[in-house]
C-alpha positions as CSV (number, residue, x, y, z in Angstrom):
1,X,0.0,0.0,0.0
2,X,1.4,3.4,-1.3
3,X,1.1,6.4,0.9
4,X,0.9,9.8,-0.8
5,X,3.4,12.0,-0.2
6,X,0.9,14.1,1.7
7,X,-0.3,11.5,3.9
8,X,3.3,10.5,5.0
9,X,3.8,14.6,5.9
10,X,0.3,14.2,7.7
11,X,1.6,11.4,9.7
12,X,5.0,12.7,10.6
13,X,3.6,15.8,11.9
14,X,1.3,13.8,13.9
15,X,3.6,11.3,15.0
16,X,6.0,14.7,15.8
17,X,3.6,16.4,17.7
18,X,3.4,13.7,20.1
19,X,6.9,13.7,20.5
20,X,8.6,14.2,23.7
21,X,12.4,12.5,22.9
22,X,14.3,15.6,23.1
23,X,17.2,13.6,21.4
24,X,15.1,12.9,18.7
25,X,14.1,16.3,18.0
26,X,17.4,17.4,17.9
27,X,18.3,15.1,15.0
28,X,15.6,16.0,13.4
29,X,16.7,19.3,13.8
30,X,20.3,18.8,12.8
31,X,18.7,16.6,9.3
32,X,16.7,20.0,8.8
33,X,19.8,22.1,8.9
34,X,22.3,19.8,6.7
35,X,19.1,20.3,4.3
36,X,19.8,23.7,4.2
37,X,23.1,23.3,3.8
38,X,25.2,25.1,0.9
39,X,26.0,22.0,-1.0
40,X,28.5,24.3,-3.2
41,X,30.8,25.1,0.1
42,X,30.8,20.9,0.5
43,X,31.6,19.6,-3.2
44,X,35.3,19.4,-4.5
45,X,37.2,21.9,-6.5
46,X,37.1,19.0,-9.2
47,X,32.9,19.3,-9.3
48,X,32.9,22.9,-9.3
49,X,35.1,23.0,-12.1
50,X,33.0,20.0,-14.1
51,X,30.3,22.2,-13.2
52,X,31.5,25.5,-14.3
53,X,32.5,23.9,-17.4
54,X,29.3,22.4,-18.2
55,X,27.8,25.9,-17.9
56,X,29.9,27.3,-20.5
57,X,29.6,24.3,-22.4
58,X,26.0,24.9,-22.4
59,X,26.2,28.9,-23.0
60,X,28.4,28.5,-26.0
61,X,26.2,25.9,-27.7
62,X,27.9,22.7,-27.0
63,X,25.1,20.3,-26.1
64,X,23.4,17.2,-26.7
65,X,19.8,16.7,-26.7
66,X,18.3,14.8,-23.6
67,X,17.8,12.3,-26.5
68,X,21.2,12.0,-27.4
69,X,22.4,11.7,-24.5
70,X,19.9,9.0,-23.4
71,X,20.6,6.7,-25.9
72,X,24.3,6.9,-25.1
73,X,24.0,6.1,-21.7
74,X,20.9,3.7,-21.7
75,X,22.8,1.2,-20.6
76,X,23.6,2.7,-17.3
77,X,20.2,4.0,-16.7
């Protein structure tokens, strides 16, 4: 049995508000805050460059169509 996506945020706020595990809260708490984490200050110099150069890739015109690229890596998908 599937549970929506807004029945499982129902339940967890339920199940929360009942809550009295201060240990708990506070990872959930600290889970909330990675979330809001800038992922750019934790990825390597390596990805930021990939990344950068995939941006200018992209503004200069060198791309391939989600197409394209699907069928090239279909294998891995």
């Amino acid at each position: 049995m599937d549970i929506n996506i807004q029945d499982k945020k129902i339940e967890l706020i339920q199940w929360l508000s009942t809550l009295n595990d201060e240990s708990i809260i506070e990872k959930i708490m600290k889970l909330r805050e990675s979330e809001k984490a800038n992922w750019w200050k934790e990825i390597s110099n390596e990805e930021k460059k990939s990344i950068a150069k995939g941006i200018e890739d992209a503004a200069s015109g060198k791309m391939e169509s989600h197409s394209n690229v699907k069928k090239l890596y279909d294998k891995w998908l």
